[in-house]
C-alpha positions in Angstrom: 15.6 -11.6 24.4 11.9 -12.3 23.2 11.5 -11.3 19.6 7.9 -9.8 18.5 6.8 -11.2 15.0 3.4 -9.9 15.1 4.4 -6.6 13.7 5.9 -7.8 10.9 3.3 -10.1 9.7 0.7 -7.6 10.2 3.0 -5.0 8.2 3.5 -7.3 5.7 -0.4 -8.3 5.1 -1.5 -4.7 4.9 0.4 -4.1 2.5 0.0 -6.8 0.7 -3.6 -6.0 0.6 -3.0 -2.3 -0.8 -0.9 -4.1 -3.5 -3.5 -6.4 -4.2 -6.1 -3.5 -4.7 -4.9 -2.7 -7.9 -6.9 -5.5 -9.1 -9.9 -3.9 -8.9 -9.6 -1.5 -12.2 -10.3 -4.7 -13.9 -13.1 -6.1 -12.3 -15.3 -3.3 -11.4 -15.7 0.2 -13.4 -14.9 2.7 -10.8 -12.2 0.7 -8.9 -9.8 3.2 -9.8 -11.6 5.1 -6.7 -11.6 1.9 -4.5 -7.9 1.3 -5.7 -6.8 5.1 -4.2 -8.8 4.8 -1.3 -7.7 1.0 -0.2 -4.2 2.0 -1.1 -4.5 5.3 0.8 -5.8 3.3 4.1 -3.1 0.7 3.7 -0.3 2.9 3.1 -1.1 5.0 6.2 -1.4 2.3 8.5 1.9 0.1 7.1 3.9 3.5 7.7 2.3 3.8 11.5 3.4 -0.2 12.2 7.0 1.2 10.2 7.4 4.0 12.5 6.6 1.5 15.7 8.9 -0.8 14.3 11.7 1.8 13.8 12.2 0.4 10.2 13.4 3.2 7.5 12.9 0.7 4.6 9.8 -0.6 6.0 8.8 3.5 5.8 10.4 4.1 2.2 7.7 0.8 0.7 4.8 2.8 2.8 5.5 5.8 1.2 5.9 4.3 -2.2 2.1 2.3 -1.8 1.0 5.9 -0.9 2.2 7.6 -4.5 2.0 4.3 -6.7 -1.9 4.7 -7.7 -1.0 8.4 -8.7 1.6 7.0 -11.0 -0.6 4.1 -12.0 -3.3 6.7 -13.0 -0.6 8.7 -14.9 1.0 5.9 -16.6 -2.5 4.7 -17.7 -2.6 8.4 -19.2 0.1 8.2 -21.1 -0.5 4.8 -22.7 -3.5 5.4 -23.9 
């Protein structure tokens, strides 16, 4: 039995890459808009390679990319 791997790397770079983008906040002055849409993109496309892959945890850190700029946004608020 012939194991795929590609799946899994390319789960694990996208999102990698939406965790990444919260970096841009601090470099550029909108990137709070280029952090939500990134994220957004990432998110969706990690939870269709999730869903291929029949992985439920795999699906719980998709949906978790999806809500963390709204909480990053909110905790933001509340700090300052």
């Amino acid at each position: 039995m012939e194991t795929k791997k590609s799946p899994y790397v390319m789960y694990w770079i996208i999102l990698g890459v939406g965790i990444l983008s919260f970096a841009m906040p601090f470099f550029q002055e909108y990137g709070i808009i280029t952090t939500l849409i990134l994220t957004f993109l990432c998110s969706v496309f990690s939870w269709a390679i999730a869903i291929g892959l029949e992985k439920r945890n795999y699906m719980y850190l998709s949906v978790l990319l999806l809500v963390s700029p709204w909480l990053f946004l909110l905790s933001r608020h509340f700090i300052n």
